[in-house]
Structures are given as structure tokens and as C-alpha cells.
KEKE-455120 format. One record per residue (C-alpha): residue number from 0; residue in one letter; chain; x, y, z. Coordinates in steps of 0.05 Angstrom, whole numbers. Layout:
N
  num  residuo  cadena       x       y       z
  NUM        A       A       X       Y       Z
...
This chain:
455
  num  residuo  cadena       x       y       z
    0        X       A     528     331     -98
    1        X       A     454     338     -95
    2        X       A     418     317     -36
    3        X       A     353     291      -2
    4        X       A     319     328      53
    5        X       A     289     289     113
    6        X       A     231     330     136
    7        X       A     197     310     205
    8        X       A     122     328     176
    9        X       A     103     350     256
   10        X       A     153     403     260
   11        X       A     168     423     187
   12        X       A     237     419     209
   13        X       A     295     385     174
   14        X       A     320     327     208
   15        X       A     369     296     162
   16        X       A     397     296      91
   17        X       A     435     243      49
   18        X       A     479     252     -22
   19        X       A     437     222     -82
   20        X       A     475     167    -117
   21        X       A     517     195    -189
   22        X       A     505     163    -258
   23        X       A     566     125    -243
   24        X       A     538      88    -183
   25        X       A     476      75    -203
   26        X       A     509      34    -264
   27        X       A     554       1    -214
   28        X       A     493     -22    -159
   29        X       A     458     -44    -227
   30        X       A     520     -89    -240
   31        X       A     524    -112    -173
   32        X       A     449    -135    -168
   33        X       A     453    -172    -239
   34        X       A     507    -204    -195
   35        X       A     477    -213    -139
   36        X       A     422    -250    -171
   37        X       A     464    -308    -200
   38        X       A     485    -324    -125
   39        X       A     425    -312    -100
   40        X       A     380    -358    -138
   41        X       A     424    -419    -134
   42        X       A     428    -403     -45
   43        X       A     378    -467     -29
   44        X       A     306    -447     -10
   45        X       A     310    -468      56
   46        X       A     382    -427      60
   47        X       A     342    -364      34
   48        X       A     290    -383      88
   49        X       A     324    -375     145
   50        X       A     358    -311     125
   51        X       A     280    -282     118
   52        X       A     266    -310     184
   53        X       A     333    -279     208
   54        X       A     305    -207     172
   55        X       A     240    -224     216
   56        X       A     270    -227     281
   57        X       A     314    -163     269
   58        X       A     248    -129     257
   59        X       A     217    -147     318
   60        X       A     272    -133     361
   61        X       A     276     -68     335
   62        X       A     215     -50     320
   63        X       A     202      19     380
   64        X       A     267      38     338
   65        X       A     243      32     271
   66        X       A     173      51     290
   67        X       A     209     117     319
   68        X       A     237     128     253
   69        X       A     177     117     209
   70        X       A     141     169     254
   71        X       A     200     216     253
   72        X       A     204     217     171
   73        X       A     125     212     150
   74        X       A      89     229     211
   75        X       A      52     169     222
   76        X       A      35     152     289
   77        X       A      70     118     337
   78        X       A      14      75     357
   79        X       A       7      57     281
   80        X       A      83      61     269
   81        X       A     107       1     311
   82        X       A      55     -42     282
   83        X       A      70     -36     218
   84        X       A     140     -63     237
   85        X       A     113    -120     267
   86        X       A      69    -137     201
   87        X       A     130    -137     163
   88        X       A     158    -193     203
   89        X       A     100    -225     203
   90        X       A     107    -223     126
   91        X       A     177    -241     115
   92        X       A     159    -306     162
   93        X       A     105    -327     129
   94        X       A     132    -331      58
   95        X       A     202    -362      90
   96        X       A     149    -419     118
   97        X       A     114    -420      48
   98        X       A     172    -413      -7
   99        X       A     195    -484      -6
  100        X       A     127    -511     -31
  101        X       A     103    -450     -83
  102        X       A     168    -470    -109
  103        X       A     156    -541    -114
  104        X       A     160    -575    -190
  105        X       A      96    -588    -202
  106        X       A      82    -654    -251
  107        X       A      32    -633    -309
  108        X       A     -14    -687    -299
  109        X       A     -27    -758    -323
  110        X       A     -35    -744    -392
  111        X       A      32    -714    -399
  112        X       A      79    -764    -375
  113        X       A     138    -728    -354
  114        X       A     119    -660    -358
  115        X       A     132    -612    -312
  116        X       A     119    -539    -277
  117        X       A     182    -506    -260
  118        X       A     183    -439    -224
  119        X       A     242    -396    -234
  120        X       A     262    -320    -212
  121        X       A     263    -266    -261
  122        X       A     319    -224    -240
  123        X       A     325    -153    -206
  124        X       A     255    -120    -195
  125        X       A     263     -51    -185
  126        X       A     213     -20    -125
  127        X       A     193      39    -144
  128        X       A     148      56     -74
  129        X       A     115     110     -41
  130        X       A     128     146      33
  131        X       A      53     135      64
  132        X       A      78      56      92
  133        X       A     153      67      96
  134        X       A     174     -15     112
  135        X       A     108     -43      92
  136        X       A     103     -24      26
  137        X       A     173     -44      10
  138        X       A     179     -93      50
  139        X       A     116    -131      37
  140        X       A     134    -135     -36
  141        X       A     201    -165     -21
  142        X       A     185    -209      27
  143        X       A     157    -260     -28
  144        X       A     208    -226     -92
  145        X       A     271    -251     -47
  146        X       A     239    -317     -22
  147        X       A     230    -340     -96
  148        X       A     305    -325    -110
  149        X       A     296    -257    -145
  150        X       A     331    -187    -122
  151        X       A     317    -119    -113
  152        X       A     329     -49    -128
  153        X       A     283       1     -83
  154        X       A     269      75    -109
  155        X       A     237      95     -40
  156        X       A     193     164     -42
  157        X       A     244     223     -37
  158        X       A     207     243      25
  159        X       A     235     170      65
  160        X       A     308     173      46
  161        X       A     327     152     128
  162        X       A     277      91     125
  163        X       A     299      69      50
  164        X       A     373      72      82
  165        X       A     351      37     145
  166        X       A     315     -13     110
  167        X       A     387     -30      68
  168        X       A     422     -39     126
  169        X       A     382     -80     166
  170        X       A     389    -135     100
  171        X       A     460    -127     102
  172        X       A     452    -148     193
  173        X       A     406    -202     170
  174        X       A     464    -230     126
  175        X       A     437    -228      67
  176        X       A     488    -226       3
  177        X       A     505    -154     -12
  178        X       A     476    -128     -74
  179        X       A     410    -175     -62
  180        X       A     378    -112     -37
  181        X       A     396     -37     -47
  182        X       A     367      28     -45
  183        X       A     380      70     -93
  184        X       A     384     150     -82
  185        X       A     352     180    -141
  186        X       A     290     210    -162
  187        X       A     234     196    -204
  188        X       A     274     215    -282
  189        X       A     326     174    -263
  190        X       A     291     111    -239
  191        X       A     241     113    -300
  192        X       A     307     110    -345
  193        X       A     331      53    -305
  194        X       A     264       6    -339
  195        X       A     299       0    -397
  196        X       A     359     -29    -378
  197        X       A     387    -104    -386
  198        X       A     399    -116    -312
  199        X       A     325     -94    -303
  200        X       A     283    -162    -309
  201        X       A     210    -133    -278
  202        X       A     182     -68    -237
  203        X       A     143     -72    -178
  204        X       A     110      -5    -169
  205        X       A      52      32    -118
  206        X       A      31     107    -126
  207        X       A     -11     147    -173
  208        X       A     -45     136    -229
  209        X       A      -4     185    -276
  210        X       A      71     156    -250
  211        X       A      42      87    -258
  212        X       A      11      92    -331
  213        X       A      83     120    -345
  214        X       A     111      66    -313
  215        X       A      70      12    -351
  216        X       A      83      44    -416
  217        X       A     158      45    -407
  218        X       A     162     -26    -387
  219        X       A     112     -47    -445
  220        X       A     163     -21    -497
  221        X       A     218     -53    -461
  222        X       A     182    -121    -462
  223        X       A     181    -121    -382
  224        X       A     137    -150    -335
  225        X       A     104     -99    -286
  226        X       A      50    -101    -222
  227        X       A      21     -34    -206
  228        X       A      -9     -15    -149
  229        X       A     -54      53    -159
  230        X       A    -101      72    -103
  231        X       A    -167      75    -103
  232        X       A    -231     102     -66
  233        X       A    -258      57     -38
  234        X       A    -339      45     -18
  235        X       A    -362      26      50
  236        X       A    -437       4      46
  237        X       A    -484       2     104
  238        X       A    -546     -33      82
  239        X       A    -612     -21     130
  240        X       A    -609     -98     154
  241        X       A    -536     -72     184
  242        X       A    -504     -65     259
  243        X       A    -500       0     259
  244        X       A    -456      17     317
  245        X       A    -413     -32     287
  246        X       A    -409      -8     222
  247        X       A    -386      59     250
  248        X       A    -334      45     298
  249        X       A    -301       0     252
  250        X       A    -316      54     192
  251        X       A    -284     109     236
  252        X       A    -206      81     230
  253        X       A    -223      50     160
  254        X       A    -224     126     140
  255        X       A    -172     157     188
  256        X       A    -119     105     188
  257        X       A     -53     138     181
  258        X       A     -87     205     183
  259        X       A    -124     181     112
  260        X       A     -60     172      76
  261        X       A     -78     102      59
  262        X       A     -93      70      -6
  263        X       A    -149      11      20
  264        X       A    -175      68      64
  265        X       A    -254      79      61
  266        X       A    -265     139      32
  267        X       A    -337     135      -2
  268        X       A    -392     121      56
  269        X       A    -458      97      26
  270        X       A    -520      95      62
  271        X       A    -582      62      48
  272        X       A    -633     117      81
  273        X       A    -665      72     143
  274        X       A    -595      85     176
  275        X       A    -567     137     145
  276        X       A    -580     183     207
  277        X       A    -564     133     260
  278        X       A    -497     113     219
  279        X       A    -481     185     211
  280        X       A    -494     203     285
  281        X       A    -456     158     321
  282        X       A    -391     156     257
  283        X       A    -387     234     284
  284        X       A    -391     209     348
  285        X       A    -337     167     343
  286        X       A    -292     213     303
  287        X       A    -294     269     347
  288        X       A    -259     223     398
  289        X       A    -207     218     358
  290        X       A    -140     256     394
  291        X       A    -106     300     342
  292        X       A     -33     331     354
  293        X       A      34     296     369
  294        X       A      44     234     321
  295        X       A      95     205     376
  296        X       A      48     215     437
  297        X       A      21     134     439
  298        X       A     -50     163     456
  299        X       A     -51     208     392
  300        X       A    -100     173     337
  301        X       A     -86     238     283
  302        X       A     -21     260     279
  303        X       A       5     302     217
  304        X       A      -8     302     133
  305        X       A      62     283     101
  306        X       A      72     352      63
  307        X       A      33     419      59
  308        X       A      20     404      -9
  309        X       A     -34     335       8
  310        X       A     -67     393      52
  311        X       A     -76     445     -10
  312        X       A    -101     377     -58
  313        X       A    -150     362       3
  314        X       A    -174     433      14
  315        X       A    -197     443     -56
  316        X       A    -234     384     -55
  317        X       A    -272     400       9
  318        X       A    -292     474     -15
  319        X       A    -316     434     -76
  320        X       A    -363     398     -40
  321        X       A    -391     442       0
  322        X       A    -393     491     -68
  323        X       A    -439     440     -88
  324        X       A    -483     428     -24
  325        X       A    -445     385      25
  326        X       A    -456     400      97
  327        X       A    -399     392     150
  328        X       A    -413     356     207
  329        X       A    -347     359     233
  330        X       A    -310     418     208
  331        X       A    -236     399     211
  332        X       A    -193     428     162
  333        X       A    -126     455     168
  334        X       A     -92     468     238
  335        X       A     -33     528     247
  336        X       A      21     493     269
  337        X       A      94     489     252
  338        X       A      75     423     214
  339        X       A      24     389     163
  340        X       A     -32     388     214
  341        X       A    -114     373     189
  342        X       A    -159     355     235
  343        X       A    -211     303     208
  344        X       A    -273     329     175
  345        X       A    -338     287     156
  346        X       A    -384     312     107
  347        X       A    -460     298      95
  348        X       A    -505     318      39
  349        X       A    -460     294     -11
  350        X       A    -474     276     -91
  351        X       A    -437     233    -137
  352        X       A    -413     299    -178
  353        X       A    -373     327    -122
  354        X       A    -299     311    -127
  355        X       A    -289     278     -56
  356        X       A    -342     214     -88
  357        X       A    -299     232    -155
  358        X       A    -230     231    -138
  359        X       A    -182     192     -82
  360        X       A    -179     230     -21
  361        X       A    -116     230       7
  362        X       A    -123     253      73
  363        X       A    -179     255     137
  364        X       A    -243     273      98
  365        X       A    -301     231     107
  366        X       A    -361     250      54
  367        X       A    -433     206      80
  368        X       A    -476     194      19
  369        X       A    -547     165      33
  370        X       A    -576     134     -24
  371        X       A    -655      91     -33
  372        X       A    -632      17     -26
  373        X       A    -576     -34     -41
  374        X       A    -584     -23    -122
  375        X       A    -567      46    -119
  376        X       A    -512      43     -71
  377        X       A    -479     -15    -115
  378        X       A    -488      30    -177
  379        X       A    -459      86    -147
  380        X       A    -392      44    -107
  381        X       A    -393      29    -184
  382        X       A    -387      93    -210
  383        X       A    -312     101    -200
  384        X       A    -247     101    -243
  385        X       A    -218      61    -187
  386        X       A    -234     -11    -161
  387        X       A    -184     -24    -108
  388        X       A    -226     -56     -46
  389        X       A    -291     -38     -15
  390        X       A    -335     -63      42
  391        X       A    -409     -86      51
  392        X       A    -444     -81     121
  393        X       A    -505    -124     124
  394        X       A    -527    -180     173
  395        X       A    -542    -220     118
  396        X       A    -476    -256     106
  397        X       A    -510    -284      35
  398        X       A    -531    -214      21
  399        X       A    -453    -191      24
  400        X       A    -423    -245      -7
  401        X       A    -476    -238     -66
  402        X       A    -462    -157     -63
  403        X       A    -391    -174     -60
  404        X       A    -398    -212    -125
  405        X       A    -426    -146    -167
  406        X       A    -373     -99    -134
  407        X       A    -323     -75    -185
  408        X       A    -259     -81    -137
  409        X       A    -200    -121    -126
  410        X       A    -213    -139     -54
  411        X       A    -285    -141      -7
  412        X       A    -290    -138      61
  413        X       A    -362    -171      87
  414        X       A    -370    -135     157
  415        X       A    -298    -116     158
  416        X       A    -248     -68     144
  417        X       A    -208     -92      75
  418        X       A    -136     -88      94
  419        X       A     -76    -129      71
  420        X       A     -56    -199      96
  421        X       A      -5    -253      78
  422        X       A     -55    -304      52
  423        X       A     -95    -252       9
  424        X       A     -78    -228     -62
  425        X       A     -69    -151     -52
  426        X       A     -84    -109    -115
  427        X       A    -149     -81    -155
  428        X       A    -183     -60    -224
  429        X       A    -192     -19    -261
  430        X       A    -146      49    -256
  431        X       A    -124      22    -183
  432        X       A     -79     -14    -213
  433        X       A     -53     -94    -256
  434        X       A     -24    -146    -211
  435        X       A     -22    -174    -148
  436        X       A      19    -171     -86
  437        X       A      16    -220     -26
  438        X       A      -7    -294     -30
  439        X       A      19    -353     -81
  440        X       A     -12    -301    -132
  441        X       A      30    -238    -117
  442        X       A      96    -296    -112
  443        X       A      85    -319    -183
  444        X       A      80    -244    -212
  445        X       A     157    -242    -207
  446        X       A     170    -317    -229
  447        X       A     180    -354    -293
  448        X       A     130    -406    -303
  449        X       A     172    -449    -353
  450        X       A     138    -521    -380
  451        X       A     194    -574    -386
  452        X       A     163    -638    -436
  453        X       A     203    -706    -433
  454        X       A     205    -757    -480
């Protein structure tokens, strides 16, 4: 039987492994969602309410547990760990409160006497998610998938098998029907394959841009609806009307969040040149207060990179830059350890043609490009494949908002760090991905919008 290593990314040191499901039981968990479903849609909303409520307060309970656990498996840390718990049951109780009235029959107006809006679930979505936010980014998409009366089939990231397990179980305590959620043991071939089958209604999928084109194209030819989620690299503009100080210690864990591993992270800072050395003085400040070392010490901000490999990809792109000129202001780089340890770097003297403003950087790099005035550093947040979210620092709250307007990005923070929340659509342009999560909008992506006309 092949198997699935657990590696704690602190110690490089194996601390689990679990049997990948066969051909045959994959086909049978397909069978048994497909059942699932017909159950599960006809359970009353307010029945499938209080199981997601039930889901909630299993989290929260549990969370120093589960926190433990996400730390353990990705190296997260802990202070960052148990949170993210907590947001997920925040989540699954918000779209509980909200799924009776998105699901509401809406009438289609006076014109159309006896017309209607109906809202109906698709089917099984198969997950297909990745290891950086082990419950949040699975659980955030099922939290509104399940409320509307779909199921789902989770592909976690073969570096998360413990948490994709965990995660399965704690739907079973909850009491929720089996075969409405399972988590399937298999790797990336194998879930591609699983597009094209009959019990597969829709795919729900967050990662890279290659996996995800792949994704789109396989689910295009199978007549399948699909949300992608792609990453980005996101812009974070200080303008020289804005609080500085401000604009730093907020920038400081927009960058470093889950040691940079983060999709909606900054990672492009743009300067208009009034402030560019005050911004840059006190953002170094600030990150060299940063404690780096053990991810489950609750005082450690910077705890380990999930596989040597993100530490190679981030390496190259920092001796490109300062091939081409960049200057580091905080060295960082790689720490010898028995783990995946960087230490967070910030780099100034930075042009557009250096792959850190060209590429998404995956880990605790921080490049600091100053630019003439607000034109420029528009054009050049611009100047990206991805679009995902950005943010605009200026006093000028009509300034932002205007800036906001011409940003090409999914999602804008005005003074503010752009991160996920229940009553936001989550998702951008571009190659960051098609879709939405989160909101009424990311609950309709899985639902069929069917027009009933009476006569």
C-alpha cells in the first residue's frame, strides 16, 4: 500500500503516515457522496443549520488541539494556528445564520407574474486544496458548499494528510450524514482523473497557476463548473499624504503572516519617494522584532517554511535581485537547523525586472520599491500577471477609494491589510484566479440558479 508521510517542517522529522485510498475505494467514496447528496439536499435548511453550528462549537472547543496539529504538520505558528481554528467557526456560523435566506425563492418581479428564482445544489464538489491554511482553506469553502445542500470530496495537499483526516472526523462528531464530507487519500494524477466523472458535479480548487489552468481545462471539456483560487502578489502602496508608522506596522505581518506562505500576503511594497525612507526605516524596524525559531513557542512570530524546496524557489529569487541591484536591509536567508528555517529578509533598491516584483513570493522576503508619485506606483501594482488583492495607504480616504477603482485586483484594502471575511467575496483576476469564495457570491458559485415561469 502506498503511503503519505507527515513531516513536522521544524524538525524534518516524520511524525506520522497514513495508507492512500486504492482505485477501488475511491470509486466506492464517489458512490457514497452521489449518495450522500440525495439525503443531504432534501435535510431542511434549518436542520443543515444547526449541524454547521454543531461543526462550530466542536471547533472552538477544540481549537489548542487542532491548532497543535496544524502547527505540528505545516509549521505554522501557534499563535497563528489557533486562530485560524476559531475563523473557521466563525465561518461555519455565519453561513448556518445566512443559508435560510440566500436560499429563499425569490419572485421575478411584477412583470412576470408567477415567476420565480429557485436555488438548488449542484452535487459533490471536489476540494482540491493546498497545505499553507490547513482548516481554513477547506473549511472556508465548505462552510457555504454544505449550507446550500451540496457535498464534498477534499483532495488535501499531500503534505496535511493528519489535518485532512482530522478534519473528516470532526464532521462525522458534528453528526453530519456520512459520505457528506470525505477526504480522499490520493495525489494530484488521481484527483485530476476524478473531474471527469458523473458523481463529480463542480471543483473548488486553490494553488498554482499551472495545477489550476490544468484544472480548468479538464473541467471545461467535461462541461463542469469550477472556482479557482491562484495566488497572487499583491501591492501595498504608501502614498506621501500616508501614516507612515502605520503603514509599516500593519505592512510588517501583511508580509510575514504565516512565515509568507500566504496567498493575500503583501509582497510588492511601493513607495512614492517623500516616504520611501521613513517607510523603509521604521518597516526594518519593525521586522527585526520579529522572534524567529520554535513555531509552538506562543511568543514566536516566524516559525518554519513548509518544505526545503519553498526555501530553494525563494533563494533563487533573492540572488536574482540582488544580481540585478537590490540591496538587503535585512539579510535573512536560510537558517541551519534540522528544519525549513528562513529568517525574514527585506530588500531595497528594487526594479520591476527583478523576479521578486515578477513572480509570487512564497515565503518571508520583503522587496521596497520607491517610485515618483501615485501614477507610477498604480502602473507598476499594474504590471503583474496576478490581480488577487492589494492595499492603498493614503489619508485621503477619496484618494483610496478612487485608487482602489484603477487597481487591477480582486480585493482592496484602503488603510488595511486585505484578508478574508465572511461578508466579503474572496477571489481575484487575472492569473490569480475565476470565481469567488465567501459571501452570497462565493454561495451561488456551487448553486443552480433555475427560473421556474407559471401560467
Amino acid at each position: 500500500m502506498k503511503t503519505l508521510s507527515s513531516i513536522n517542517p521544524a524538525t524534518g522529522s516524520v511524525i506520522g503516515e497514513v495508507g492512500m485510498h486504492t482505485v477501488g475505494q475511491v470509486s466506492r467514496m464517489l458512490r457514497k457522496s452521489a449518495e450522500a447528496f440525495n439525503e443531504w439536499k432534501r435535510t431542511d435548511v434549518p436542520g443543515r443549520a444547526e449541524l454547521l453550528h454543531g461543526f462550530a462549537d466542536i471547533l472552538r472547543k477544540n481549537r489548542q488541539q487542532y491548532g497543535k496539529l496544524i502547527t505540528a504538520e505545516m509549521g505554522k505558528t501557534i499563535k497563528q494556528s489557533v486562530p485560524e481554528v476559531t475563523k473557521c467557526a466563525d465561518m461555519f456560523d455565519h453561513f448556518a445564520d445566512s443559508a435560510e435566506k440566500l436560499l429563499e425563492t425569490e419572485p421575478a418581479g411584477a412583470e412576470a407574474c408567477g415567476s420565480m428564482i429557485r436555488y438548488e445544489p449542484m452535487g459533490t464538489v471536489l476540494a482540491i486544496k493546498p497545505w499553507n491554511f490547513p482548516f481554513w482553506q477547506v473549511l472556508s469553502a465548505a462552510a457555504h458548499v454544505l449550507a446550500g445542500g451540496n457535498v464534498m470530496l477534499l483532495k488535501h495537499s499531500s503534505y496535511v494528510p493528519l489535518c485532512a483526516l482530522e478534519i473528516e472526523k470532526i464532521f462525522l462528531e458534528a453528526g453530519f450524514p456520512e459520505g457528506v464530507f470525505q477526504t480522499l487519500l490520493i495525489d494530484g494524477r488521481t484527483a485530476s482523473s476524478l473531474i471527469s466523472k458523473n458523481e463529480v458535479k463542480a471543483v473548488s480548487f486553490t494553488g498554482g497557476h499551472d495545477a489550476g489552468q490544468k484544472v480548468a481545462e479538464t473541467a471545461a471539456r467535461n462541461m463542469k463548473k469550477f472556482v479557482l483560487e491562484l495566488g497572487g502578489s499583491d501591492p501595498f502602496i504608501v502614498l506621501e499624504d500616508a501614516n507612515v508608522e502605520m503603514a509599516a506596522k500593519v505592512g510588517v505581518p501583511s508580509r510575514f503572516i504565516n512565515t509568507g506562505q500566504t496567498c493575500i500576503a503583501a509582497k510588492r511594497f511601493i513607495v512614492v519617494e517623500d516616504v520611501a525612507e521613513e517607510f523603509t526605516e521604521r518597516f526594518v524596524e519593525h521586522t527585526l522584532k520579529l522572534k524567529v525559531g520554535d513555531p509552538m513557542d506562543p511568543e514566536t512570530d516566524i516559525g518554519p517554511m513548509v518544505r526545503d524546496g519553498q526555501i530553494l524557489l525563494l533563494e533563487s529569487q533573492v540572488s536574482d535581485a540582488i544580481s540585478k541591484g537590490a540591496k538587503t536591509l535585512v539579510p535573512g536567508g536560510r537558517i541551519v537547523s534540522e528544519g525549513y528555517m528562513y529568517s525574514p529578509a527585506v530588500l531595497a533598491n528594487v526594479s520591476r525586472d527583478m523576479r521578486v516584483m515578477k513572480e509570487e513570493t512564497f515565503g518571508p522576503v520583503a522587496p521596497i520599491i520607491t517610485v515618483k508619485n501615485e501614477e507610477e506606483a498604480i502602473e507598476i501594482a499594474n504590471d503583474s500577471d496576478f490581480g488577487l488583492g492589494a492595499s492603498v495607504w493614503s489619508q485621503d480616504r477619496d484618494k483610496g477609494l478612487r485608487i482602489a477603482t484603477e487597481l487591477e485586483a480582486g480585493m482592496v484594502g484602503i488603510n488595511a491589510f486585505c484578508k478574508p471575511e465572511a461578508c466579503l467575496p474572496f477571489g481575484g483576476v487575472k492569473k490569480s484566479g475565476m470565481g469567488r469564495e465567501l459571501s452570497s457570491h462565493g454561495f451561488y458559485e456551487f448553486m443552480n440558479i433555475k427560473s421556474i415561469k407559471m401560467i
